[in-house]
C-alpha positions in Angstrom: 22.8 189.1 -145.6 25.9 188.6 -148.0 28.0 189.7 -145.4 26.6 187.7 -142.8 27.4 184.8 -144.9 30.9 185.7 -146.2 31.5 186.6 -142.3 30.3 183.2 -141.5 32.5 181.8 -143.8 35.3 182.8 -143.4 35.5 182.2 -139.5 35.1 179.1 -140.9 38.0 178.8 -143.5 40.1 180.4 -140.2 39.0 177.6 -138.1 39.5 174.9 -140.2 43.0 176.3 -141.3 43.6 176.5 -137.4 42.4 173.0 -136.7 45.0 171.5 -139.2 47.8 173.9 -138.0 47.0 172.6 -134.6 47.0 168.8 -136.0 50.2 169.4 -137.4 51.8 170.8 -134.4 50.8 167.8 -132.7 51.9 165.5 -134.9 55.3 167.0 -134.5 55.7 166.9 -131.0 54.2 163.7 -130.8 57.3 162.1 -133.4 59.9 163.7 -131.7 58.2 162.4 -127.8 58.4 158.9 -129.7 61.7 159.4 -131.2 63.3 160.2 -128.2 61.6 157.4 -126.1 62.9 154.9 -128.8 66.6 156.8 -128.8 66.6 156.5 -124.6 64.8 153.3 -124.6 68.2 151.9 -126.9 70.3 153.4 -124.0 68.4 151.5 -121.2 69.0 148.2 -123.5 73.0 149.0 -123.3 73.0 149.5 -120.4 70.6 146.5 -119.0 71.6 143.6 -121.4 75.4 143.4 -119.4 74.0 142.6 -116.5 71.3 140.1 -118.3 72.1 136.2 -119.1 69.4 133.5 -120.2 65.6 134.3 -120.2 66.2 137.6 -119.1 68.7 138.6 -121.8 66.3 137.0 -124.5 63.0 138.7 -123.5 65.0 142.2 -123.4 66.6 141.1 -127.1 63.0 140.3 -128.1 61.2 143.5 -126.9 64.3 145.4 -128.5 63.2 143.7 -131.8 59.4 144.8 -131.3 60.7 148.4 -130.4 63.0 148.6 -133.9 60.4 147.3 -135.9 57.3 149.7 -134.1 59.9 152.9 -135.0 60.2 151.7 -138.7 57.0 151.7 -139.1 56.2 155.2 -137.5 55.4 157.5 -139.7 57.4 160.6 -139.7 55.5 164.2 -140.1 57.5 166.0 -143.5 59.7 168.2 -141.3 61.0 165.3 -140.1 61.2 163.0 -143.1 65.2 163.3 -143.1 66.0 162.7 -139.8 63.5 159.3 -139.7 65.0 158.2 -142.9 68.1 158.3 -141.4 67.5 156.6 -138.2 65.1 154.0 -140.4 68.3 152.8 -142.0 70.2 152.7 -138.9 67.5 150.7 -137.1 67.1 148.0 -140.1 71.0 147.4 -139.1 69.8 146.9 -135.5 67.9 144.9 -136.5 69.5 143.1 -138.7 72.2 142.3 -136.2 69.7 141.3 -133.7 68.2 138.5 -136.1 72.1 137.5 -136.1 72.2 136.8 -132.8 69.1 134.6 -132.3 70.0 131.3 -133.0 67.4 128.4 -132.9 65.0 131.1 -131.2 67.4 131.7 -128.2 69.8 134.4 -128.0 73.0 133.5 -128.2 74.9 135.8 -125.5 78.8 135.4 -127.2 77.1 136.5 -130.2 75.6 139.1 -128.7 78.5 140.7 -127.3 80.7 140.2 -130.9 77.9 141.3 -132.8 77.2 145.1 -134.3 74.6 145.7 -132.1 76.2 148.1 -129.6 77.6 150.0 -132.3 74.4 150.6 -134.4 72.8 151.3 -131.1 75.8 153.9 -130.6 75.1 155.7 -134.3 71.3 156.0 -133.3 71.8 157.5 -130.0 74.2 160.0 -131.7 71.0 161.3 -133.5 69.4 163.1 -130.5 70.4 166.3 -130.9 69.0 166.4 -134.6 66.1 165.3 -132.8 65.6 167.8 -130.1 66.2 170.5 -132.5 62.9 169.0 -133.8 61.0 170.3 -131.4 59.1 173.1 -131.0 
């Protein structure tokens, strides 16, 4: 009967063990999925806001703004820690210079293009091979 029990146990310490290994290995993938969709979505804004003006330019500097801000608050599994620490900083800097652009809640476009924005932008996307080398 004690064996039955120990048995019993520990299939369950192995499962339990498993479940969190499994957790963790999820978590991972899932932060470097979201990292790279947040590094690629930065590229898309490059490349879309030249052709933007008005409205059009404001609602994609807006949703950039909601994108920097849902990164930062991400929260980075511990083998990644580093690397999000990293591209946290950067991102503040985005945006930063994004609040620098917005004047009386519009964008203001010669701004835009004299501003630090593509820059930063250009020192985040630089990240993505530390960032594929995250994954599994």
């Amino acid at each position: 009967m004690k064996k039955i029990v120990m048995s019993m146990i520990s299939v369950g310490v192995l499962i339990l063990s498993g479940c969190s290994f499994l957790e963790e290995t999820n978590d991972s993938v899932n932060y470097v999925s979201e990292a790279t969709d947040y590094i690629n979505g930065l590229s898309n804004f490059v490349e879309e806001s030249a052709n933007l003006e008005g409205e059009a330019l404001e609602e994609r500097v807006l949703t950039l703004q909601d994108n920097v801000q849902d990164f930062i608050n991400l929260e980075a599994p511990g083998f990644a820690e580093d690397i999000h620490q990293e591209l946290e900083t950067k991102s503040e800097a985005l945006l930063d210079a994004t609040n620098g652009i917005i004047e009386n809640g519009e964008v203001a476009i010669d701004q835009l293009e004299n501003s630090q924005i593509y820059q930063t932008i250009e020192n985040i996307t630089s990240l993505m091979n530390q960032i594929e080398n995250l994954g599994f």
